[in-house]
ZATI-743071 format. One record per residue (C-alpha): residue number from 1; residue in one letter; y, x, z. Coordinates in steps of 0.05 Angstrom, whole numbers. Layout:
N
{k NUM r A y Y x X z Z}
...
! end
This chain:
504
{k 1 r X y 0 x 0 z 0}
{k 2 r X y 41 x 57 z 27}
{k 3 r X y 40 x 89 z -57}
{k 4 r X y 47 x 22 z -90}
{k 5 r X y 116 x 18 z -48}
{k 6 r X y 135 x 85 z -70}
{k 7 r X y 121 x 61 z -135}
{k 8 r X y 170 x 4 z -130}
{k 9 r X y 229 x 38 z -99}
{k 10 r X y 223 x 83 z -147}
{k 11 r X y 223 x 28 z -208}
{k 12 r X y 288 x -9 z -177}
{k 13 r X y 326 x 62 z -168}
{k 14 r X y 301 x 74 z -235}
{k 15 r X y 334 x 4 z -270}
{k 16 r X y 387 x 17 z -223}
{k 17 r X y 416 x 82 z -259}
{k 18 r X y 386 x 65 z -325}
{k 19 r X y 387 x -7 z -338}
{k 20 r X y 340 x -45 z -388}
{k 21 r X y 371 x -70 z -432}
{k 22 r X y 408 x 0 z -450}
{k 23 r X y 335 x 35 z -438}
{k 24 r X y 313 x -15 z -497}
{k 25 r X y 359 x -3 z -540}
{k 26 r X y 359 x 73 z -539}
{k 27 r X y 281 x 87 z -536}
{k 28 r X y 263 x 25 z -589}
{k 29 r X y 321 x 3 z -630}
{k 30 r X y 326 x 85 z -645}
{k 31 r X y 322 x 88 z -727}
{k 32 r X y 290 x 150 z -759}
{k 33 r X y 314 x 187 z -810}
{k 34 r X y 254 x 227 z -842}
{k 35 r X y 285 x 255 z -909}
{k 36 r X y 223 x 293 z -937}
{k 37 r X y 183 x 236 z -939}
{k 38 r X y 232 x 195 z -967}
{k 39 r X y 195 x 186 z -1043}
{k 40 r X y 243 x 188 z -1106}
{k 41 r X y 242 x 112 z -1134}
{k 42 r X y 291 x 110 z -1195}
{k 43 r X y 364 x 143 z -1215}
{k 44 r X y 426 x 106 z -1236}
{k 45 r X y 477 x 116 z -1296}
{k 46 r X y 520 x 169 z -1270}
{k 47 r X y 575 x 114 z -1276}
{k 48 r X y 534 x 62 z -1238}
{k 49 r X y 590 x 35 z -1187}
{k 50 r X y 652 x 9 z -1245}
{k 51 r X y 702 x -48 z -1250}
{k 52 r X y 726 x -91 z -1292}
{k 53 r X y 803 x -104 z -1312}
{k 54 r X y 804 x -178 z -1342}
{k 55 r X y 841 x -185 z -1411}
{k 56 r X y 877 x -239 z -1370}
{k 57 r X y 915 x -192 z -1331}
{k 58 r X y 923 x -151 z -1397}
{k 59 r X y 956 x -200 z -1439}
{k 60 r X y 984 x -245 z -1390}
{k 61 r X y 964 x -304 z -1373}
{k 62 r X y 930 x -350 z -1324}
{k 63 r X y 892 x -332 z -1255}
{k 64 r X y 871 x -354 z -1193}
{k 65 r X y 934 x -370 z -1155}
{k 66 r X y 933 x -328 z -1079}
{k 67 r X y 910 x -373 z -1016}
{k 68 r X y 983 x -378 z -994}
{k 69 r X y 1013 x -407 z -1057}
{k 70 r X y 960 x -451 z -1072}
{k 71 r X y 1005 x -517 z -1046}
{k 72 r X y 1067 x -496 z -1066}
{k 73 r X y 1043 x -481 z -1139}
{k 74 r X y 1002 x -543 z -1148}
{k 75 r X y 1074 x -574 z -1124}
{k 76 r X y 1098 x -563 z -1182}
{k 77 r X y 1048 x -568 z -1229}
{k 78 r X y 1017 x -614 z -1282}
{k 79 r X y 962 x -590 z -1284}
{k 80 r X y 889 x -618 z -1270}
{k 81 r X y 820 x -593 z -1244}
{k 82 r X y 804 x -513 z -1243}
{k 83 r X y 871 x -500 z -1285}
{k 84 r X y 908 x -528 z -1224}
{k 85 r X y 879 x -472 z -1180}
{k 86 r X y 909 x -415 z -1236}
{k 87 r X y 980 x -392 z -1248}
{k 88 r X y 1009 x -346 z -1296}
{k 89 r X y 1017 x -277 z -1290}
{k 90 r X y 1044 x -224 z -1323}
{k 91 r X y 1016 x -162 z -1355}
{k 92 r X y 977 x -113 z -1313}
{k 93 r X y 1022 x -41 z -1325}
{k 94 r X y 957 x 0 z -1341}
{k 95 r X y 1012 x 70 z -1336}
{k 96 r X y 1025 x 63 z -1270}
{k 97 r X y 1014 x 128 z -1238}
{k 98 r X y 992 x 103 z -1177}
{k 99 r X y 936 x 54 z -1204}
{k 100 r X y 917 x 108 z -1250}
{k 101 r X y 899 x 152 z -1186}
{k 102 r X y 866 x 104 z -1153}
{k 103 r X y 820 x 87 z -1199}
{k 104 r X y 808 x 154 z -1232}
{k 105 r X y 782 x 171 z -1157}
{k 106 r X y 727 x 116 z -1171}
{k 107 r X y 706 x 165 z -1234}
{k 108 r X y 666 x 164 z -1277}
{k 109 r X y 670 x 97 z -1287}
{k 110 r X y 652 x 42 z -1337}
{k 111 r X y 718 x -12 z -1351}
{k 112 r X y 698 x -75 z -1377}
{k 113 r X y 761 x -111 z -1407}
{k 114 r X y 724 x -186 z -1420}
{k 115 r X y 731 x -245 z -1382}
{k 116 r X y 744 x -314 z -1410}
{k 117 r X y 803 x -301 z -1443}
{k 118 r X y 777 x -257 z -1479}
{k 119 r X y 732 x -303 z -1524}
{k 120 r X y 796 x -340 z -1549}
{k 121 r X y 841 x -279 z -1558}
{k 122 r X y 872 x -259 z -1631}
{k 123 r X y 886 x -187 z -1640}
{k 124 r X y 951 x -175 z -1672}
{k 125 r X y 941 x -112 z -1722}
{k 126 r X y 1013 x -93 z -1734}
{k 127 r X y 1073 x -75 z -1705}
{k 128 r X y 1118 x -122 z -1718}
{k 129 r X y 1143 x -169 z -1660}
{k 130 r X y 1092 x -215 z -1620}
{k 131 r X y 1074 x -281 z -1662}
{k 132 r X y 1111 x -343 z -1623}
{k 133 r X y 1038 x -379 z -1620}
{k 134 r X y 968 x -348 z -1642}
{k 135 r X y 941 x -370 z -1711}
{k 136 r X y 884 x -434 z -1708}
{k 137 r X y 825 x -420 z -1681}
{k 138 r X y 858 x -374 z -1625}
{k 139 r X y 898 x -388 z -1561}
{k 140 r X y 933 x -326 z -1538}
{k 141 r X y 947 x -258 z -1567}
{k 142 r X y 923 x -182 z -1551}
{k 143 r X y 975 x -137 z -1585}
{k 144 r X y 964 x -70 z -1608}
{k 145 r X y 1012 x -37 z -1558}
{k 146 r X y 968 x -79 z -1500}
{k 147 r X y 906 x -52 z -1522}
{k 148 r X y 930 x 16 z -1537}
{k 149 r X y 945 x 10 z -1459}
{k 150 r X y 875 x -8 z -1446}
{k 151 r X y 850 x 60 z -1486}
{k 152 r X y 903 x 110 z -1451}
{k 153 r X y 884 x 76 z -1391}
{k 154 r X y 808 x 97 z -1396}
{k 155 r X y 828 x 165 z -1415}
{k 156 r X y 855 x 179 z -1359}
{k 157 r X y 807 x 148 z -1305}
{k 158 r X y 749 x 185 z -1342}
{k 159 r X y 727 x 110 z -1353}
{k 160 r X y 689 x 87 z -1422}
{k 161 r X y 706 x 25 z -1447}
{k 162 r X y 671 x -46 z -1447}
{k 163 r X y 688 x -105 z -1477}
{k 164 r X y 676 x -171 z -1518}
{k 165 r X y 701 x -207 z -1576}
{k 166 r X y 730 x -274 z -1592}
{k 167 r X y 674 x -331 z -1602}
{k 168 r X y 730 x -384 z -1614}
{k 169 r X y 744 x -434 z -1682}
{k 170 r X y 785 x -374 z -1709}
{k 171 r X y 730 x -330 z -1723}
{k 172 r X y 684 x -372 z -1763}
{k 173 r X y 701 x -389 z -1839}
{k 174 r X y 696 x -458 z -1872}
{k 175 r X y 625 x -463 z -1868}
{k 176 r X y 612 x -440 z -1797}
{k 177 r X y 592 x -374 z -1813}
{k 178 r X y 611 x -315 z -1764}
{k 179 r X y 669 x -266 z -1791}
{k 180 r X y 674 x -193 z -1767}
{k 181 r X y 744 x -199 z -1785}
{k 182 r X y 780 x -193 z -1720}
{k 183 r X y 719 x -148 z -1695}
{k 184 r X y 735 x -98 z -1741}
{k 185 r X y 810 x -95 z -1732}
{k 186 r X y 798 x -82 z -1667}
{k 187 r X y 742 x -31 z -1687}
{k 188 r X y 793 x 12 z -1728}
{k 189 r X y 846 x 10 z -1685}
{k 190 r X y 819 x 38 z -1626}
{k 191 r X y 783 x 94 z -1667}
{k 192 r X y 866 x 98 z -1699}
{k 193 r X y 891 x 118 z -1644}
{k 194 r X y 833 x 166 z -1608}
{k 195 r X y 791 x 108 z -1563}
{k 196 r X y 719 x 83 z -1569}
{k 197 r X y 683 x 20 z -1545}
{k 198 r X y 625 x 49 z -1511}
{k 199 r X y 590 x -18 z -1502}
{k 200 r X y 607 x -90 z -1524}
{k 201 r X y 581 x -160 z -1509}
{k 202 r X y 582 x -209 z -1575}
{k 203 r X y 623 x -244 z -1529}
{k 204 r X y 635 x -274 z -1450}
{k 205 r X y 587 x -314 z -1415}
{k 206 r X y 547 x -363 z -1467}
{k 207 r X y 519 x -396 z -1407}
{k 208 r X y 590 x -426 z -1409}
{k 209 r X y 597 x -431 z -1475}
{k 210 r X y 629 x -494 z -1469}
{k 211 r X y 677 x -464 z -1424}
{k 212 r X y 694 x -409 z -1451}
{k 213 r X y 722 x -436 z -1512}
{k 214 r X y 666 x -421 z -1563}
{k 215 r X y 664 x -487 z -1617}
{k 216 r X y 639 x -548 z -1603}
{k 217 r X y 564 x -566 z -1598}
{k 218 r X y 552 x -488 z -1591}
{k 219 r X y 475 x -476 z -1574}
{k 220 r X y 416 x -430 z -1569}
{k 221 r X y 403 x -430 z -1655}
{k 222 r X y 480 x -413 z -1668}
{k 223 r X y 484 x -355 z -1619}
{k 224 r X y 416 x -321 z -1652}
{k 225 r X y 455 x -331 z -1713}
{k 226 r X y 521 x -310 z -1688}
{k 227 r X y 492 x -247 z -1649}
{k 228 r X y 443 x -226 z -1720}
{k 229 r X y 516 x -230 z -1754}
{k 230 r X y 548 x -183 z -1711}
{k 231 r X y 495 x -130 z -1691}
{k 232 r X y 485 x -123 z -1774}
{k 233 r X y 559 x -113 z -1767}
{k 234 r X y 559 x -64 z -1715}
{k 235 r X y 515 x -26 z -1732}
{k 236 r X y 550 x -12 z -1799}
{k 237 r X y 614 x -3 z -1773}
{k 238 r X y 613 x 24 z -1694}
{k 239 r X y 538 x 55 z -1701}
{k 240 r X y 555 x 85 z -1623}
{k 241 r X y 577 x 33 z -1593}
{k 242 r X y 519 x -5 z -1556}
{k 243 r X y 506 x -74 z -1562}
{k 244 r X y 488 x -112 z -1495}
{k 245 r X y 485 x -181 z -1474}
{k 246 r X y 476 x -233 z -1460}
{k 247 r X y 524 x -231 z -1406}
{k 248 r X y 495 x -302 z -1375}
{k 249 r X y 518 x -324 z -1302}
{k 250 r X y 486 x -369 z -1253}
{k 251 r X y 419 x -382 z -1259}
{k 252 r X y 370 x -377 z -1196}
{k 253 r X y 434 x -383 z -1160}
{k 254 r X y 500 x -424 z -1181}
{k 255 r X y 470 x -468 z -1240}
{k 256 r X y 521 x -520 z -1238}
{k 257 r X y 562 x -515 z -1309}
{k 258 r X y 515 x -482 z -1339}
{k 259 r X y 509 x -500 z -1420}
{k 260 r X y 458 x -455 z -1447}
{k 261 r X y 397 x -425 z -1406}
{k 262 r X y 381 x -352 z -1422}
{k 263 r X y 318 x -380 z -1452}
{k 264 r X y 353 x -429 z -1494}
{k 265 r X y 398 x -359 z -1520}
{k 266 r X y 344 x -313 z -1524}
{k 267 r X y 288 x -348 z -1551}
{k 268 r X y 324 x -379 z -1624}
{k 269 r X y 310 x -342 z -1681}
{k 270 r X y 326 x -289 z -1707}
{k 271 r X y 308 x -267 z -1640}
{k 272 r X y 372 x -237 z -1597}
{k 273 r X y 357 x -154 z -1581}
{k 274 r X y 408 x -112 z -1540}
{k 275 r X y 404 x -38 z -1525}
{k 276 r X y 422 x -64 z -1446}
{k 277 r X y 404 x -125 z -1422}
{k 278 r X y 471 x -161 z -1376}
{k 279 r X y 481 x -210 z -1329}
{k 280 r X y 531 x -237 z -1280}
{k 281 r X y 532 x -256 z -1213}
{k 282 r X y 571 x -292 z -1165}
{k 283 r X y 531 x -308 z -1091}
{k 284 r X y 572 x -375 z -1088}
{k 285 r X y 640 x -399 z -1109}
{k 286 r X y 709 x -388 z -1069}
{k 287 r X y 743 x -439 z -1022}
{k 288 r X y 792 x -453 z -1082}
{k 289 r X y 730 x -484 z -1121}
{k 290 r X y 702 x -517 z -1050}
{k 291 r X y 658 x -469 z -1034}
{k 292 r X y 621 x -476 z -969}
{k 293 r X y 612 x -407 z -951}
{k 294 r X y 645 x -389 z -879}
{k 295 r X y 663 x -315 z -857}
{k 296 r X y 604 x -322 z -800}
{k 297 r X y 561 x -320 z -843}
{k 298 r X y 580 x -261 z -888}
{k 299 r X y 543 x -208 z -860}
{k 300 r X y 478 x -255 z -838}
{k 301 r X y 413 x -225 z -877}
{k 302 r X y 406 x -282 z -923}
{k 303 r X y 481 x -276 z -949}
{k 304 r X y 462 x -192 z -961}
{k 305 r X y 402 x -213 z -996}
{k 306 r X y 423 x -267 z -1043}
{k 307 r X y 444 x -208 z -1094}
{k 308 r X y 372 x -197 z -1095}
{k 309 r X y 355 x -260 z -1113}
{k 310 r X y 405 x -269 z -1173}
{k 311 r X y 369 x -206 z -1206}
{k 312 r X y 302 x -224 z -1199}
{k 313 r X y 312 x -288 z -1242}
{k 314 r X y 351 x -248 z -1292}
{k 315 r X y 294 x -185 z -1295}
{k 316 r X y 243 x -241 z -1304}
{k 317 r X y 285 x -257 z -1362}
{k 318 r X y 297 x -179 z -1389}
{k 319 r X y 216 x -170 z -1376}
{k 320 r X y 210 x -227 z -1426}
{k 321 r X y 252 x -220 z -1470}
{k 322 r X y 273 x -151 z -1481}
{k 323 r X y 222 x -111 z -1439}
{k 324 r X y 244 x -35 z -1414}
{k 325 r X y 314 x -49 z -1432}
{k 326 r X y 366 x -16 z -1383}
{k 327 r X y 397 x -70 z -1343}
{k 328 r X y 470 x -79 z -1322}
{k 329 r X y 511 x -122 z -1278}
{k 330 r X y 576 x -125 z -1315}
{k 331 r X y 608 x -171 z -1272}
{k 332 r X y 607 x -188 z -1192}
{k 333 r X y 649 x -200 z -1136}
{k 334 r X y 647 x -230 z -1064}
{k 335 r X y 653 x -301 z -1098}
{k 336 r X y 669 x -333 z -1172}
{k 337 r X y 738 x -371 z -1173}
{k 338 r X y 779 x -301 z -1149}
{k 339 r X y 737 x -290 z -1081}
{k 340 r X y 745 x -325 z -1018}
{k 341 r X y 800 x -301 z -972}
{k 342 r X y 762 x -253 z -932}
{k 343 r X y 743 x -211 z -999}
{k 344 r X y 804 x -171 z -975}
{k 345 r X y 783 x -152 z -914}
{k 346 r X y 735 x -116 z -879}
{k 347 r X y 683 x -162 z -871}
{k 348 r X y 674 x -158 z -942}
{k 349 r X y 652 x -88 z -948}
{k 350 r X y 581 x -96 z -927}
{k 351 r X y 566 x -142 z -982}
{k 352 r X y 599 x -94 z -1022}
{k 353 r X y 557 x -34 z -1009}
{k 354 r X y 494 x -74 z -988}
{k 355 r X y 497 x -101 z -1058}
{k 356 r X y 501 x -29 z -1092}
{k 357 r X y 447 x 1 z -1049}
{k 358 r X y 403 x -55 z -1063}
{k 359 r X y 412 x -65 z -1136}
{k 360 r X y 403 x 12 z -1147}
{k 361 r X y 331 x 13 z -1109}
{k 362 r X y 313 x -48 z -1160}
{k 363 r X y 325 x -3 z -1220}
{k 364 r X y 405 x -40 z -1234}
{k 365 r X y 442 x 17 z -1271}
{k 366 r X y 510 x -6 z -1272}
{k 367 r X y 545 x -58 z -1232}
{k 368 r X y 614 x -74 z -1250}
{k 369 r X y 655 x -99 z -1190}
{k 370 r X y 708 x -149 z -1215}
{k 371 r X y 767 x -140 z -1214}
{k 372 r X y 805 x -76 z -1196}
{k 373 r X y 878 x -103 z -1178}
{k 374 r X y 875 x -182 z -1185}
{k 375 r X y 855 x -244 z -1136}
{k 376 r X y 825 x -230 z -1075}
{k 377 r X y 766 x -204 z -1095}
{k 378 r X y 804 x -141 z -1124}
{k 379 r X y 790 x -70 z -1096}
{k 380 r X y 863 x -66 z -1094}
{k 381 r X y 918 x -110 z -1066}
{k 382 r X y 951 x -145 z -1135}
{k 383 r X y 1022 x -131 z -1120}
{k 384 r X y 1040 x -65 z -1090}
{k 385 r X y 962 x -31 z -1113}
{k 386 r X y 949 x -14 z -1044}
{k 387 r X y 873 x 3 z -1025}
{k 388 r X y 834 x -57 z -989}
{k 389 r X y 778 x -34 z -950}
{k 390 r X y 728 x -49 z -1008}
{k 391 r X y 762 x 11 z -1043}
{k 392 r X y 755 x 62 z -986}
{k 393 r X y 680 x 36 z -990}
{k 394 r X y 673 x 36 z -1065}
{k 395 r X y 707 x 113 z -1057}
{k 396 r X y 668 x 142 z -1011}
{k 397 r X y 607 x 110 z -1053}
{k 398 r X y 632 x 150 z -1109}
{k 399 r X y 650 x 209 z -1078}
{k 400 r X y 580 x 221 z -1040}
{k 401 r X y 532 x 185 z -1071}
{k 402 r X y 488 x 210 z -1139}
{k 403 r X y 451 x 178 z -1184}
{k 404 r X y 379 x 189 z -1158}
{k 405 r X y 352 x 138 z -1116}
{k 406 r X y 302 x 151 z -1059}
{k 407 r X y 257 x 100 z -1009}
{k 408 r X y 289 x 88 z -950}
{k 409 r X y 266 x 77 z -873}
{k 410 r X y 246 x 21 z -841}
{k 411 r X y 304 x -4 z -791}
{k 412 r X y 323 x -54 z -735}
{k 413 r X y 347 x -121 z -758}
{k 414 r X y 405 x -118 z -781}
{k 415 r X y 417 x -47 z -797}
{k 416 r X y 400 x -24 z -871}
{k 417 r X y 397 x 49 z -898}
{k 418 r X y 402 x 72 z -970}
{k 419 r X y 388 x 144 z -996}
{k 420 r X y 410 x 182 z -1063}
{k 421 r X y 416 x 257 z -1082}
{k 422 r X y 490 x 285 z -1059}
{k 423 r X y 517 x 278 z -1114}
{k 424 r X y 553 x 346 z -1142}
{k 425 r X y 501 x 395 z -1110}
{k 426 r X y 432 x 406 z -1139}
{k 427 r X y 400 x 399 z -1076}
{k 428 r X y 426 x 347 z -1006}
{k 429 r X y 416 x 278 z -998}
{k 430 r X y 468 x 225 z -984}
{k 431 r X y 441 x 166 z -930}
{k 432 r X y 484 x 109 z -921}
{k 433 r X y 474 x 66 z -860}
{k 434 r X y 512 x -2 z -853}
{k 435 r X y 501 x -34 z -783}
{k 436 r X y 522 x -101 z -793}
{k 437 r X y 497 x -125 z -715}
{k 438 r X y 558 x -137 z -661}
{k 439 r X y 521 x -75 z -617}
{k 440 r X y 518 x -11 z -628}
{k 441 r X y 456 x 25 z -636}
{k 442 r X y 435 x 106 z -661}
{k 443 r X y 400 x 135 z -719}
{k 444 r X y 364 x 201 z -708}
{k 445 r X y 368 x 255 z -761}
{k 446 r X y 334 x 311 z -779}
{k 447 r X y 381 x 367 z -788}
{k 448 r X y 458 x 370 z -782}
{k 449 r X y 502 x 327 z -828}
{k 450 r X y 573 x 311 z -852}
{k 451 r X y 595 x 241 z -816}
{k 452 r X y 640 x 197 z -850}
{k 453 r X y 646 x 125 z -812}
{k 454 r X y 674 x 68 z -833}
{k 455 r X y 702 x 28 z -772}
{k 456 r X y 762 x -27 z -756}
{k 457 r X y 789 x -59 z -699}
{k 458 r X y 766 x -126 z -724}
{k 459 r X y 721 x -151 z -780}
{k 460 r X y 782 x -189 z -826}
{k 461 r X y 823 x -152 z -826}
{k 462 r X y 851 x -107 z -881}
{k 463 r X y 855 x -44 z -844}
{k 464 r X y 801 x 4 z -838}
{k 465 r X y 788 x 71 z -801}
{k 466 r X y 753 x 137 z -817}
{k 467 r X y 715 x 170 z -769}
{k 468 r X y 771 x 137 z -715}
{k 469 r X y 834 x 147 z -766}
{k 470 r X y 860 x 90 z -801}
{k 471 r X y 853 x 104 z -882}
{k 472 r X y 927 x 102 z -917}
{k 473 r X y 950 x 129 z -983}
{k 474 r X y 999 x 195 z -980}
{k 475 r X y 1050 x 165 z -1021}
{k 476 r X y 1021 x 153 z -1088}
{k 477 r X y 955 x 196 z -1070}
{k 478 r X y 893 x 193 z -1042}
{k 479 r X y 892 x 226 z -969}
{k 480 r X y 839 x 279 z -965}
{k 481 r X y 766 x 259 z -950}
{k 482 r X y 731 x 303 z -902}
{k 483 r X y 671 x 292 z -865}
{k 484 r X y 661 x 309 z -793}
{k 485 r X y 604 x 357 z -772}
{k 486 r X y 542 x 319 z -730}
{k 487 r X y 479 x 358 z -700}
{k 488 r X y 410 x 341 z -708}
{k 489 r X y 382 x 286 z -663}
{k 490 r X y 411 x 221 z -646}
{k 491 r X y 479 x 192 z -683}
{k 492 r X y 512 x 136 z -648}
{k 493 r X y 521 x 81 z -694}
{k 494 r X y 577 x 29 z -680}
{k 495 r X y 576 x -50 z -672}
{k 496 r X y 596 x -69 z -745}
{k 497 r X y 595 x 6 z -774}
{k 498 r X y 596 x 35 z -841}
{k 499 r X y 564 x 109 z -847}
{k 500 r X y 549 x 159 z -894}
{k 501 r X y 515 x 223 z -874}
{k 502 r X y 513 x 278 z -926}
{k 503 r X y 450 x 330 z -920}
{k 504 r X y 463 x 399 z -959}
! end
């Protein structure tokens, strides 16, 4: 009896100095890192994490008006349905120094210039003043000085360009054939004056064909048509440039609106072929188009997961269709209809990076965030260009992260970890390790590492710390990135954390 005491006053001094719940959490919530058994699973285009800047905000025109305005706009508006939740704005200024720095810190990139409006847009080949109204067929105008913007632009990010052509009335002829008319203006232009179209999409979304102004009673049998005009065209006249498509949104996830199925697109003949098979995805709508999703649930497993879900139904689809062709994203955000408020903030950046880690392990090589400076699902803030915290995620991405793609550990709920090479040394790994949980917990590594963590005092908000210093811009530039050192064994890893450990 006299031991079994001992035994006991021994237990309760024990819980006394160390209690449970900490003891727990330390010894069996630990998470390993074990880096040479960590198996090489894939690699990624070397310009895997890109953006897209909508010909919208290139030509002018409308957009998703911000959360604030939303009452006072639709004040003074005529206007019904979705196009009440859009205003006009002007011209993105692709020169601006400071964007140019920002996103040339992103590089190498892919920049995909699409979006709806570009399916009705009329290129202008001269350079004589803007036409008063586009010509039939079209409904707004892309002038050579705009897209010469668009070029320069991509010069000087190291980005390659991406885009699509018009599908409207205008480019058909009297008997409904496809003309390569405008196609090849735009062609010869951009080759004029020193660009190249890397990739191109016949044109945006045929899911939403009906949307997205392509003529009436558009189906499966006139895009297989459509798509066997242009590709013959193509390959005549821009033999580099890869064709890729179809570009379709929604299906397995938002199929409300939806025109055309991807089987309905793909399976007409002459069959439809690409070089890289795309898709879009969107995990819900925004609040603007009554979307129900609430900022509780953002970082919840399911929410992280959905992206998952939207490319399995479309790599069903690629398998069938157009097996072992690469497979791009070429257009995502937080949520369709410009992003819910939160897309700005913090809270969003786990979705952001969750989504890039995840789509690289299931062989994704390029996703394409949308947009880079417009609505709230933009990297940067629209009006002054100022980072959001998805750009110091989607920089540090780029800066650390290469394009091979290894197996990862298994981890606590609610703590994920995704490993790559290091990217800009031949050997080194890069682990990132997002602890989306409202505890803190550790990681245990083998060797010492560089440590670069994301933190903020609160999840929305639009400020956002590295390694304990808030992240601003030094003036026009980007403030230096440096890692602090860590030593092998256990890493403390924060409630609601963000970090990157780089191995050399």
């Amino acid at each position: 009896m006299a031991m079994r005491k001992i035994q006991f006053y021994l237990l309760v001094t024990f819980l006394a100095y160390f209690p449970l719940s900490g003891f727990v959490r330390e010894t069996f919530a630990q998470n390993k890192l074990n880096l040479t058994q960590m198996g090489l699973i894939g690699k990624v285009d070397e310009r895997y994490q890109s953006f897209n800047v909508e010909m919208c905000e290139v030509i002018g025109g409308d957009f998703w008006i911000p959360y604030e305005l939303i009452d006072s706009v639709r004040k003074h508006s005529n206007k019904k349905g979705i196009d009440a939740l859009k205003w006009k704005i002007e011209p993105i200024n692709l020169s601006q120094q400071k964007l140019r720095n920002l996103a040339a810190a992103l590089g190498p990139t892919y920049v995909r210039v699409s979006g709806t409006w570009a399916n009705a847009v009329y290129f202008q080949d001269n350079v004589e003043a803007k036409l008063a109204s586009p010509p039939a067929g079209f409904k707004n105008i892309l002038t050579r000085k705009q897209w010469k913007g668009v070029i320069d632009f991509c010069k000087a990010v190291d980005g390659k360009l991406v885009t699509s052509f018009p599908i409207s009335d205008g480019m058909f002829d009297k008997e409904g054939n496809w003309t390569p008319t405008q196609v090849k203006s735009i062609l010869e232009y951009t080759r004029a004056v020193g660009g190249e179209i890397a990739a191109a999409e016949l044109f945006n979304e045929p899911s939403h064909a009906s949307h997205g102004d392509a003529p009436k009673g558009y189906n499966g049998a006139r895009f297989a048509k459509d798509f066997a005009a242009f590709s013959a065209f193509a390959a005549e006249a821009a033999p580099k440039m890869k064709i890729i498509g179809p570009g379709s949104t929604g299906e397995g996830i938002l199929p409300s609106g939806l025109d055309l199925s991807v089987d309905e697109l793909l399976s007409a003949t002459p069959k439809p072929t690409f070089e890289v098979f795309t898709y879009h995805y969107y995990g819900t709508v925004s609040r603007r188009c009554m979307g129900g999703q609430k900022p509780e649930n953002a970082l919840s497993a399911e929410w992280l997961s959905r992206t998952e879900k939207g490319l399995e139904f479309y790599q069903n689809a690629r398998d069938k269709y157009v097996p072992n062709a690469p497979i791009w994203l070429t257009e995502t955000a937080e949520a369709a209809c410009g992003g819910n408020p939160w897309a700005a903030t913090y809270l969003d950046s786990f979705r952001y990076l969750e989504q890039l880690g995840r789509l690289a392990k299931k062989g994704v090589q390029v996703v394409m965030h949308n947009t880079l400076a417009r609505s709230e699902y933009a990297l940067l803030d629209h009006d002054t260009h100022n980072p959001r915290p998805n750009y110091w995620a989607a920089l540090l991405w780029g800066k650390l992260m290469g394009t091979d793609v290894y197996e990862s550990a298994n981890t606590e709920a609610g703590v994920d970890i995704f490993v790559h090479d290091l990217k800009g040394k031949k050997k080194g790994k890069a682990v990132l390790i997002l602890n989306t949980n409202a505890k803190a917990s550790s990681v245990e590594i083998p060797a010492g590492a560089k440590q670069y963590t994301l933190t903020a005092d609160e999840l929305m908000t639009k400020k956002v710390k590295l390694n304990g210093v808030e992240l601003r811009l030094n003036g026009d530039e980007i403030p230096a990135i440096t890692g602090r050192n860590v030593k092998k064994g256990n890493v403390e890893l924060p409630a609601h954390s963000i970090m990157f450990l780089t191995f050399e």
